[in-house]
MIVOVO-927689 format. One record per residue: residue in one letter; chain; x, y, z of N, C-alpha, C in turn. Coordinates in pm, whole numbers, plus 32768, in hexadecimal, padded with zeros to 4 digits. Example, Ala and Ser with C-alpha at 12.3 -4.5 7.8 and 13.67 -1.06 7.14 Angstrom:
+-----+-------+------+------+------+------+------+------+------+------+------+
! res ! chain !   nX !   nY !   nZ !  caX !  caY !  caZ !   cX !   cY !   cZ !
+-----+-------+------+------+------+------+------+------+------+------+------+
!   a !     A ! 8527 ! 7DC7 ! 830C ! 84CE ! 7E3E ! 830C ! 8528 ! 7EB6 ! 830C !
!   s !     A ! 8505 ! 7F1F ! 82C4 ! 8557 ! 7F96 ! 82CA ! 850A ! 8003 ! 8313 !
+-----+-------+------+------+------+------+------+------+------+------+------+
***
This chain:
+-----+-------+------+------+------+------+------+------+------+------+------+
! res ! chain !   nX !   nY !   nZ !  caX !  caY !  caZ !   cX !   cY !   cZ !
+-----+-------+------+------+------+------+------+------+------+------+------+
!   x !     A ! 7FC4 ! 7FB3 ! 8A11 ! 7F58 ! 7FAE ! 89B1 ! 7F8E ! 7F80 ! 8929 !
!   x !     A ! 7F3E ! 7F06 ! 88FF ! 7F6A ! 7EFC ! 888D ! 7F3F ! 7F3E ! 87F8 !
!   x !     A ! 7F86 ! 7F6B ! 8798 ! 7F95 ! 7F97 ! 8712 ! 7EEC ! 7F52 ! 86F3 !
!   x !     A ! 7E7A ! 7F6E ! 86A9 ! 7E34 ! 7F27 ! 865D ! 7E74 ! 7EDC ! 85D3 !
!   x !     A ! 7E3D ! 7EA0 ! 85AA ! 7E6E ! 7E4A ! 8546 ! 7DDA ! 7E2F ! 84F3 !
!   x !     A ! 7DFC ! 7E34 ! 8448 ! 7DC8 ! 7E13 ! 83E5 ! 7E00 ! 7D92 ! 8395 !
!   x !     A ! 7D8C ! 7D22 ! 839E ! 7DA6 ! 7CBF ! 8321 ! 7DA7 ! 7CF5 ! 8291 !
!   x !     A ! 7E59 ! 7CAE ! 8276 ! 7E0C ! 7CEE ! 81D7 ! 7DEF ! 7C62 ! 815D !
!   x !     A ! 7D95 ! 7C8B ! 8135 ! 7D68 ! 7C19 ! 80D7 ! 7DA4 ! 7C31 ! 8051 !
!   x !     A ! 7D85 ! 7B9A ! 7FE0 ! 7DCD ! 7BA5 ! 7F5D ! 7D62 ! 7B88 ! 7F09 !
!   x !     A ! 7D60 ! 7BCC ! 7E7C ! 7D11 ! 7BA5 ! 7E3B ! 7CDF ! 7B3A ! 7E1C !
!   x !     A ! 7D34 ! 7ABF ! 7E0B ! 7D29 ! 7A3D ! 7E0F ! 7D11 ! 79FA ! 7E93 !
!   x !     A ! 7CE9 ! 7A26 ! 7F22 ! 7CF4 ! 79F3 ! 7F43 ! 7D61 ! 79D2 ! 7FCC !
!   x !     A ! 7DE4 ! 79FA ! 7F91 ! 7E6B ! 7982 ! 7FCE ! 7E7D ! 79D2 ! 8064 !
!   x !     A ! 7EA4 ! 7993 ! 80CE ! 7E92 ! 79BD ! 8159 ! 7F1F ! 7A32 ! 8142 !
!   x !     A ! 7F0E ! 7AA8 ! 8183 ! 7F4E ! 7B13 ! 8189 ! 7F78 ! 7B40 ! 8211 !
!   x !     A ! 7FB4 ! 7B9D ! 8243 ! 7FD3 ! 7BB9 ! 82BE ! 7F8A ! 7C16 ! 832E !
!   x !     A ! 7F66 ! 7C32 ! 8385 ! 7F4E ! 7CA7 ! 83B9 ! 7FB0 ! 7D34 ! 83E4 !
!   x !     A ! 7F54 ! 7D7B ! 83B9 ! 7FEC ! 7DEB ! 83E0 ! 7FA9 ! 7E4D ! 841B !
!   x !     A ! 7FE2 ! 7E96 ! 8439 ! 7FF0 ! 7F2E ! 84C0 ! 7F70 ! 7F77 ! 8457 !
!   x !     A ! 7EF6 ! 7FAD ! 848F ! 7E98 ! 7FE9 ! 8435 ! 7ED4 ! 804E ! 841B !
!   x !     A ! 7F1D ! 80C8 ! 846F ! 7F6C ! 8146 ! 843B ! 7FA0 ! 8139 ! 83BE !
!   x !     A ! 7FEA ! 809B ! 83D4 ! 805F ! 80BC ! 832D ! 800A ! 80BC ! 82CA !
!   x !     A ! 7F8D ! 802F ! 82F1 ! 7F43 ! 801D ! 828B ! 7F08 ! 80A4 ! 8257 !
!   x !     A ! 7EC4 ! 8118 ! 8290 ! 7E6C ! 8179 ! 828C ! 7EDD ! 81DE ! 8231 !
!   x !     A ! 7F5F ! 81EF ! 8266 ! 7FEB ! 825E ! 820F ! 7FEE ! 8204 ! 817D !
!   x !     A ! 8016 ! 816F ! 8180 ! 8021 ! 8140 ! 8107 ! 7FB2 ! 8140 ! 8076 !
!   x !     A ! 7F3E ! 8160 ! 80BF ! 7EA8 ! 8152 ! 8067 ! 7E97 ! 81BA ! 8042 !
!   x !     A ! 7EC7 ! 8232 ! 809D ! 7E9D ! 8296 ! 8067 ! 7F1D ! 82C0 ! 8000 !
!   x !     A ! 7FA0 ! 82AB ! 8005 ! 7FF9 ! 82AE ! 7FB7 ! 7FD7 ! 8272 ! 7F3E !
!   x !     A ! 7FB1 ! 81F0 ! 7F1D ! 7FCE ! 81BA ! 7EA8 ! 7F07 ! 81C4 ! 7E5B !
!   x !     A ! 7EBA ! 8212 ! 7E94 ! 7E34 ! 8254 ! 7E5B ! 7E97 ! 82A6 ! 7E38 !
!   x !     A ! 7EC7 ! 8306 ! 7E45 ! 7EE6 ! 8380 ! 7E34 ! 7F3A ! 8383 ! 7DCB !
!   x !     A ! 7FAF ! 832D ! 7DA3 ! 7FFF ! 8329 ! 7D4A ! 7FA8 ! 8306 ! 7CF1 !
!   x !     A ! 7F4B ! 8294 ! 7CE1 ! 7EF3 ! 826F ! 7CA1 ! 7EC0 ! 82AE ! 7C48 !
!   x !     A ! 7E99 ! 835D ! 7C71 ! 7E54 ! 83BF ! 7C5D ! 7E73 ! 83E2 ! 7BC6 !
!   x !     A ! 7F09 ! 83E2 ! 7BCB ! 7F35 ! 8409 ! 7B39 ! 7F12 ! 83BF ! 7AD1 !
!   x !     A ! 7F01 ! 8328 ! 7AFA ! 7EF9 ! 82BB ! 7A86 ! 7F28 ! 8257 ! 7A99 !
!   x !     A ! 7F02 ! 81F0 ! 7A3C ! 7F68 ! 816C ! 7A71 ! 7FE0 ! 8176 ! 7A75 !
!   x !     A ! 7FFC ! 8100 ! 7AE8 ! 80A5 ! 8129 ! 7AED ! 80D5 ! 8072 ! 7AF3 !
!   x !     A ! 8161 ! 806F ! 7AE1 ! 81BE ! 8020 ! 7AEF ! 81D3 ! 7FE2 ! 7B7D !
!   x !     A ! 81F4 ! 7F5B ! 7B8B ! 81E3 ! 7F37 ! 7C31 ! 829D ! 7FB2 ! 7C45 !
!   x !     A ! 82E5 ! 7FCE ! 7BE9 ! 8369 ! 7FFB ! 7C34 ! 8345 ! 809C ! 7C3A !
!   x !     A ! 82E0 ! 80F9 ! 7BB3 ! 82BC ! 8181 ! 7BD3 ! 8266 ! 815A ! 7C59 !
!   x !     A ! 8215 ! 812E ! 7C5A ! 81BC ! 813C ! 7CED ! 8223 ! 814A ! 7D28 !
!   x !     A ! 8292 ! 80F3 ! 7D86 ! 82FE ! 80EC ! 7DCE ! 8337 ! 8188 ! 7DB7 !
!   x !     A ! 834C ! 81AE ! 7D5C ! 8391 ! 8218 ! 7D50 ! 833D ! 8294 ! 7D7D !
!   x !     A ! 82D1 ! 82AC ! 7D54 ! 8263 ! 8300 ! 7D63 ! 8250 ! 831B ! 7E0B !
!   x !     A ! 8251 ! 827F ! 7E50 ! 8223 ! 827E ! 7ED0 ! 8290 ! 82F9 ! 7F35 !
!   x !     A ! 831B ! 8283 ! 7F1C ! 83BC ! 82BE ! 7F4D ! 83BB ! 834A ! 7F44 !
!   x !     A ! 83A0 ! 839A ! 7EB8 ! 8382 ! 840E ! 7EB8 ! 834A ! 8479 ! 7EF4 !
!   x !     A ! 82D4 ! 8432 ! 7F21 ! 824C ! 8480 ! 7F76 ! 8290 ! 846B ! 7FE0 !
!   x !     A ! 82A0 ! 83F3 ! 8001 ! 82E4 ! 83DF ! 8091 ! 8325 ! 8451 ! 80C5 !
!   x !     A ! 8399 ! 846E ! 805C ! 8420 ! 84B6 ! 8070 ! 83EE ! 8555 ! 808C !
!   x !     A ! 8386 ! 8582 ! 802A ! 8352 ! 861E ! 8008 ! 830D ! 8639 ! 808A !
!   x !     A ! 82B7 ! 85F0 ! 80B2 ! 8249 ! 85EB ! 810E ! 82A4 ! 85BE ! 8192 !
!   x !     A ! 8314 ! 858F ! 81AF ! 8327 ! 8553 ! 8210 ! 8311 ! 850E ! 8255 !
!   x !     A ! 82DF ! 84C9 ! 8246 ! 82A2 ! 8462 ! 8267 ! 8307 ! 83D2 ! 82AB !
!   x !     A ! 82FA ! 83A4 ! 8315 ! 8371 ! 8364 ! 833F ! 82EB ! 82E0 ! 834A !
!   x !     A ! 8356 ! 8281 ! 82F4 ! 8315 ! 81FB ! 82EB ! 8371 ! 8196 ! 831A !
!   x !     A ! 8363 ! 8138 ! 839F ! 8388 ! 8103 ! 83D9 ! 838C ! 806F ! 835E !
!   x !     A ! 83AD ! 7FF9 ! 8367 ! 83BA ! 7FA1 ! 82EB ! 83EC ! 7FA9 ! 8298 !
!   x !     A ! 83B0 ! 7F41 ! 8218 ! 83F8 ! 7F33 ! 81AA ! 839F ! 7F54 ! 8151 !
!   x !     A ! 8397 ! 7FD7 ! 810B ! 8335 ! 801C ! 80A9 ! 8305 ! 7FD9 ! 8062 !
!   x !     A ! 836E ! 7F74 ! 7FF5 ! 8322 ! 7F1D ! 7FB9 ! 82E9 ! 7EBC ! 7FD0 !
!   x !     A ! 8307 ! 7E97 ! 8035 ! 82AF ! 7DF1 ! 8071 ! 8233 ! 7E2D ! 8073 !
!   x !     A ! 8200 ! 7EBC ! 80F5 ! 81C5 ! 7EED ! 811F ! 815F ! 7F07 ! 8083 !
!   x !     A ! 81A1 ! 7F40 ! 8030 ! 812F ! 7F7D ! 7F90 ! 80E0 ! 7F11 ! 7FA1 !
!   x !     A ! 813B ! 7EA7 ! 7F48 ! 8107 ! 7E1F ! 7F2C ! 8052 ! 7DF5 ! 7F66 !
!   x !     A ! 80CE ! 7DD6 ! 7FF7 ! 8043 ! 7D78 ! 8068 ! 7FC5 ! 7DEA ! 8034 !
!   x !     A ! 7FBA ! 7E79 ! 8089 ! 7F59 ! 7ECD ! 8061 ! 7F27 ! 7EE9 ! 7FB7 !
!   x !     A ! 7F61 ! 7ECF ! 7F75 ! 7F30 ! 7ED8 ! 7F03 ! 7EFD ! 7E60 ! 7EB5 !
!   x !     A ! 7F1E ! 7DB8 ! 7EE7 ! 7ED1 ! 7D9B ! 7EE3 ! 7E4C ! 7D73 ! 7F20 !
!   x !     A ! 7E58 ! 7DB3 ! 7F85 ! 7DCB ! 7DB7 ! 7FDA ! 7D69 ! 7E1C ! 7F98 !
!   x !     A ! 7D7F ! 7E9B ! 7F77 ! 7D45 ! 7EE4 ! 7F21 ! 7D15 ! 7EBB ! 7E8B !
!   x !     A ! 7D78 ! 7E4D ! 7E6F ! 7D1C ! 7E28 ! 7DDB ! 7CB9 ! 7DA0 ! 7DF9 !
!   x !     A ! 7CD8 ! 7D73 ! 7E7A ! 7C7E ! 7D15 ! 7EA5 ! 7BF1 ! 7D48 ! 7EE4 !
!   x !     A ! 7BFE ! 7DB7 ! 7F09 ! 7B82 ! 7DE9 ! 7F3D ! 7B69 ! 7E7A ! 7E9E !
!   x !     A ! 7B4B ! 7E5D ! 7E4F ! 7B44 ! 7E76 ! 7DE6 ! 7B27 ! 7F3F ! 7DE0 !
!   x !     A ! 7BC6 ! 7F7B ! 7E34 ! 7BE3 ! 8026 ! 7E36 ! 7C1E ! 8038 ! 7DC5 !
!   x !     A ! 7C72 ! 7FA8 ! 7D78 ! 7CF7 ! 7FDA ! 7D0B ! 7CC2 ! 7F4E ! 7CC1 !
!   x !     A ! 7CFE ! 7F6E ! 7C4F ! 7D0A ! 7F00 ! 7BDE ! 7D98 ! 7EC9 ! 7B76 !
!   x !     A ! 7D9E ! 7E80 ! 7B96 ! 7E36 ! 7E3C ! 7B49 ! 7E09 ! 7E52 ! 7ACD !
!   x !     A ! 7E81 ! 7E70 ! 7A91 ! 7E6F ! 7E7F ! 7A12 ! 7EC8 ! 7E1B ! 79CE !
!   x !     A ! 7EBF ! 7DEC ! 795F ! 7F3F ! 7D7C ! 7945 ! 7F88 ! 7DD9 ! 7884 !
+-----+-------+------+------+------+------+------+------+------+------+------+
***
């Protein structure tokens, strides 16, 4: 049986990858959650995530940051989060 899989889209647009819906579903709810406190930095998010990861245990197969990224910009493309500049 295969894994389901989620397209993730970009705000602009630009073709993105599909990935495993699980990671997608651990990563979204991670980087809402860090979110929670306030805006953050693309390297505090990273840090914030690693953290939860570590406290919570959470065993994340990949590469955390590729993984933020793709999902986070799918989240500001489907308008859950907002870039801030």
């Amino acid at each position: 049986m295969k894994d389901e899989k989620i397209q993730l889209t970009h705000p602009d647009g630009k073709k993105l990858p599909r990935i495993d819906k699980r990671k997608f579903e651990i990563m979204s709810k991670a980087i809402l959650s860090s979110l929670k406190k306030g805006p953050l930095t693309h390297k505090e998010m990273h840090q914030n995530i690693l953290r939860d990861f570590h406290t919570n245990k959470i065993k994340f197969e990949g590469a955390v940051e590729w993984y933020m990224e793709g999902v986070k910009l799918d989240l500001e493309a489907t308008g859950q989060i907002e870039r801030l500049n």
